[in-house]
C-alpha positions as CSV (number, residue, x, y, z in Angstrom):
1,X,23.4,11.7,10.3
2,X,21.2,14.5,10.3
3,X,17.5,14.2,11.6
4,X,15.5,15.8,8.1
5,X,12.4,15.7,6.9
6,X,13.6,13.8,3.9
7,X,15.6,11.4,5.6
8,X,12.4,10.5,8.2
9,X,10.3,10.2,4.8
10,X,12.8,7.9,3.4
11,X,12.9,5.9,6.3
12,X,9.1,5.5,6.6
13,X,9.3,4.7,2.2
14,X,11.5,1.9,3.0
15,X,9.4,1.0,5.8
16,X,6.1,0.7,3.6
17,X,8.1,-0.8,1.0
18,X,9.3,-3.6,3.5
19,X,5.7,-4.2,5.3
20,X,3.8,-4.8,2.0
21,X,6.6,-6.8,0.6
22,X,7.4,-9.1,3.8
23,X,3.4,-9.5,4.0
24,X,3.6,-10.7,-0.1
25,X,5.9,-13.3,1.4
26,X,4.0,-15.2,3.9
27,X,2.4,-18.1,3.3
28,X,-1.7,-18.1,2.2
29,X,-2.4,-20.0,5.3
30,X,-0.6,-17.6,7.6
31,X,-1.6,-14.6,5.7
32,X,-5.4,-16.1,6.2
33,X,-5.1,-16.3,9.8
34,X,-4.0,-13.2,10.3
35,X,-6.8,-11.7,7.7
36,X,-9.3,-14.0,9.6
37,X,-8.2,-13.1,13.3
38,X,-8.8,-9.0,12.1
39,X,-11.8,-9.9,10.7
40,X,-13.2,-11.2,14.4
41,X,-11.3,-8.2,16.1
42,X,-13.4,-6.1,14.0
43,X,-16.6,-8.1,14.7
44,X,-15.7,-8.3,18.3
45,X,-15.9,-4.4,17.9
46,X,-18.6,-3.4,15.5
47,X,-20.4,-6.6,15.7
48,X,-21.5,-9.2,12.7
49,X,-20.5,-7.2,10.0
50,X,-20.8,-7.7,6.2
51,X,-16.5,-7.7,6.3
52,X,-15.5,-10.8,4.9
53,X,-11.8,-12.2,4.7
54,X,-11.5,-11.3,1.3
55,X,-13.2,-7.6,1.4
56,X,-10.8,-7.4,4.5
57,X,-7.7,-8.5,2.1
58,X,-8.7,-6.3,-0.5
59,X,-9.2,-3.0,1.6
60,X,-5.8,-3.9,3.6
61,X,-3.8,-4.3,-0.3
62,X,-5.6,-0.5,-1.0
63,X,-5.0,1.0,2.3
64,X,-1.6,-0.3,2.3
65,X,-0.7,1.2,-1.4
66,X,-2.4,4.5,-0.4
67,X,0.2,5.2,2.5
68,X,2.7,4.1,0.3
69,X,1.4,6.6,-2.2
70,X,1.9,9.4,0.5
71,X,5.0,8.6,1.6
72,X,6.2,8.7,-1.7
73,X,4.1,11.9,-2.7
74,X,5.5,14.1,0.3
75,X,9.2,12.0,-0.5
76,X,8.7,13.7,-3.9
77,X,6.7,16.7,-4.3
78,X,9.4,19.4,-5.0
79,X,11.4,17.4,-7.4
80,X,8.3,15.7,-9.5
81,X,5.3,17.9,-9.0
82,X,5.3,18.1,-12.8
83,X,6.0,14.7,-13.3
84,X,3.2,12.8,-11.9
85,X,4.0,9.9,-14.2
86,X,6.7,9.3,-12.5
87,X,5.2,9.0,-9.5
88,X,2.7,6.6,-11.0
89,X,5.4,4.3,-12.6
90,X,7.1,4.0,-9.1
91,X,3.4,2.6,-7.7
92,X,2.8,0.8,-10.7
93,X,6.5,-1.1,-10.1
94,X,5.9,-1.6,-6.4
95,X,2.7,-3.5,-7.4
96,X,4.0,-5.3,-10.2
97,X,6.9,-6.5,-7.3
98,X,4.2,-7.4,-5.0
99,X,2.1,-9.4,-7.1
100,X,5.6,-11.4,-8.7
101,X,6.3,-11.9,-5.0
102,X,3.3,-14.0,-4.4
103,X,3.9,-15.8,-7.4
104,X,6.5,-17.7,-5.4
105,X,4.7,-17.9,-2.1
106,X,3.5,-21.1,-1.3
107,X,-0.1,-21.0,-1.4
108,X,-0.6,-17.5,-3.0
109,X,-1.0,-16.3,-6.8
110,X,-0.6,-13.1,-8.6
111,X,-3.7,-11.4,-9.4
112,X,-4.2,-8.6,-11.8
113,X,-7.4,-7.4,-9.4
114,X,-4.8,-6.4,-6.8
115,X,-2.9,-4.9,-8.6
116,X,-5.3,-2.5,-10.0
117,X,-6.6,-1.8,-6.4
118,X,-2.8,-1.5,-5.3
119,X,-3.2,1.4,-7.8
120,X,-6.4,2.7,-6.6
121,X,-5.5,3.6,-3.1
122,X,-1.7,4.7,-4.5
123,X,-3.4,7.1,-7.0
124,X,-6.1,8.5,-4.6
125,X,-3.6,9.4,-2.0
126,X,-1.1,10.8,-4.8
127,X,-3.8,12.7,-6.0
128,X,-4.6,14.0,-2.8
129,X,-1.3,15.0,-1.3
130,X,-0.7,16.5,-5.0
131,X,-4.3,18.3,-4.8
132,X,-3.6,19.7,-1.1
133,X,0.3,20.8,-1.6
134,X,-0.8,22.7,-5.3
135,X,-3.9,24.7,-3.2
136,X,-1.4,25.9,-0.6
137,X,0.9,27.2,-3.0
């Protein structure tokens, strides 16, 4: 197989795909321990900060849709540039996936807040890889 572009974005989609998916799947008590042992790597850091567990959660769902939302928008450019609802039915699907996910996680529920910040951080990074790629054309 050929190293391309394409096929290294597709590898990193599937990837980001798997990572936010595989994290949908683990437990609320192993999911909080991992949210609570970042939380004191980044106090160990910065110090007391105002970064709770669930600020922490809720940045990591956006930050992890908005490289998903990259992926996807550099995956995609040339074939949906004009067809950015597309693009936002593919992150509106990945979120809906995540959320149904949790619904059969022990511990975890689906929740309509994350999946409007899921779309947050997948629409700003569209809308910036969009924004960037249109002004160097």
């Amino acid at each position: 197989m050929k190293i391309t572009r394409k096929n290294i974005l597709m590898i990193l989609l599937a990837g980001s795909l798997g990572f936010i998916w595989i994290n949908s799947m683990l437990t609320a008590n192993v999911s909080g321990g991992m949210s609570s042992q970042l939380g004191r790597l980044i106090a160990s850091i910065f110090g007391d900060t105002f970064i709770t567990d669930g600020i922490l959660r809720k940045f990591a769902h956006a930050l992890e849709f908005s490289v998903l939302g990259t992926i996807l928008s550099l995956l995609l450019y040339d074939v949906l540039k004009d067809k950015l609802t597309l693009v936002a039915l593919c992150g509106l699907s990945s979120a809906f996936i995540d959320e149904t996910i949790q619904m059969f996680t022990p511990g975890r529920s689906a929740q309509i807040r994350d999946m409007w910040i899921d779309l947050l951080g997948f629409s700003c990074a569209v809308g910036i890889v969009f924004y960037t790629r249109y002004r160097k054309k």
